[in-house]
N, C-alpha and C positions, 0 to 999 in steps of 0.2 A: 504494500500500500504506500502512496506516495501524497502528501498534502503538502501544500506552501501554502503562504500570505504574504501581503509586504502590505507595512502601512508606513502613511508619511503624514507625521505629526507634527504639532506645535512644538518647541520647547515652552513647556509651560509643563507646572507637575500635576495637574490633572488628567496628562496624557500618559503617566506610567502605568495608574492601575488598568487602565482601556486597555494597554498592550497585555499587560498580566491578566486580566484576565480571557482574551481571545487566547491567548497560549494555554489558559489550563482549560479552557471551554474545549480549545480544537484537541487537547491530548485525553482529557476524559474520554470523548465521544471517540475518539482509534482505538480507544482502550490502552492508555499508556498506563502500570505501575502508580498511583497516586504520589509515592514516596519520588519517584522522577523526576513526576510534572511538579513538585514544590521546590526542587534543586533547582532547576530549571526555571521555574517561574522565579525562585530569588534572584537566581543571576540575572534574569530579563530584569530583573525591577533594577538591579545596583547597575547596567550597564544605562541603561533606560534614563538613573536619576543623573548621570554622570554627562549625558549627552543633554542632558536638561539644564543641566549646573555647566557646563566648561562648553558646551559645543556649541557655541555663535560667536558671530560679534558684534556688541550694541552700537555699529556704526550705522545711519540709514542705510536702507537697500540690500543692507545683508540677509542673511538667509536665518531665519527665526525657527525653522525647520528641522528636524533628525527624521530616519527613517528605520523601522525592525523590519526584518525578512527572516521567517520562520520556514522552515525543511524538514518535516518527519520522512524519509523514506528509508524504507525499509527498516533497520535495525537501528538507524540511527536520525539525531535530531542539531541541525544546525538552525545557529538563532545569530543573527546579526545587525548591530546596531551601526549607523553610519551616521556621522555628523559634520556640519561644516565649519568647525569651528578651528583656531591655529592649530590644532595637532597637538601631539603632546609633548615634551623637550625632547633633545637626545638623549640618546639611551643612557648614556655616563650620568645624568642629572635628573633622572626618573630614581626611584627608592621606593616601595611600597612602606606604607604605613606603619609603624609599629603596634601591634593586637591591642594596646590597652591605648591608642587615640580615638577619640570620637569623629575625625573625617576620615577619609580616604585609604577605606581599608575593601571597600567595593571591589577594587581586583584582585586582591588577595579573596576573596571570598566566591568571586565567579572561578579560580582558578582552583577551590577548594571541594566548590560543587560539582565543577564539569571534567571531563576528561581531555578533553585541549583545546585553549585556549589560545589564539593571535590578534595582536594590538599591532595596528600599522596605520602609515598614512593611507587617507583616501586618493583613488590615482585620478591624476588630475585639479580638479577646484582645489583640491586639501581639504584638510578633516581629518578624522580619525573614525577608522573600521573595529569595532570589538567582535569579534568572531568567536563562538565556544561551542562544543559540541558534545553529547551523550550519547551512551550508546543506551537503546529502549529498552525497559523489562514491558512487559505485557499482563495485561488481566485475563482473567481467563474467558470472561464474557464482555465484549468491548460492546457498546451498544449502535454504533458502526457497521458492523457488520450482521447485528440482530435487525438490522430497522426495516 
């Protein structure tokens, strides 16, 4: 079985739960594992608030916008967030958070739920792509397949 979505959203944080919940809407109904779709829906939410928080720029004309693109096929589920905001520094001046700060422990936490994780420039306009991926457990009665 193969589903995708892409949405393109506001940056505003009333568009993270909208994504979080199409993603655990669309993996209930394939029958995904519950225990999954809630790794997976966290990492959607901290990828989701982080393109909401750092991904523009408050110049006119700029682009106020991020976009998620969801992939269950087959055994596996890719989820990706794209934004057009400056990117994120090089890599020598990136540091993940240390567990007991209150911000920016979001990728440390998408990297804890999923099984592989890629932070890159967007090609072209610029931005930054969070890409992460699981592999699917299954229910045994998906309601997808009963309908």
């Amino acid at each position: 079985m193969s589903i995708w979505w892409s949405l393109h959203l506001r940056r505003e944080a009333a568009s993270v739960p909208l994504a979080r919940r199409l993603l655990i809407g669309t993996m209930e109904t394939a029958g995904v594992d519950p225990d999954i779709s809630y790794d997976l829906s966290v990492a959607l939410t901290e990828a989701c608030a982080n393109a909401v928080e750092h991904g523009g720029d408050a110049a006119p004309g700029a682009s106020q916008a991020y976009r998620v693109t969801a992939y269950l096929d087959g055994e596996k589920c890719r989820i990706e967030v794209a934004d057009s905001g400056p990117g994120l520094p090089p890599a020598q001046d990136f540091r993940p958070a240390r567990a007991d700060a209150e911000h920016g422990r979001g990728l440390c936490l998408i990297q804890e739920l999923t099984d592989h994780v890629r932070i890159g420039a967007k090609p072209g306009r610029g931005g930054t792509v969070v890409s992460f991926d699981k592999i699917l457990k299954w229910t045994k009665d998906p309601s997808l397949l009963t309908a």
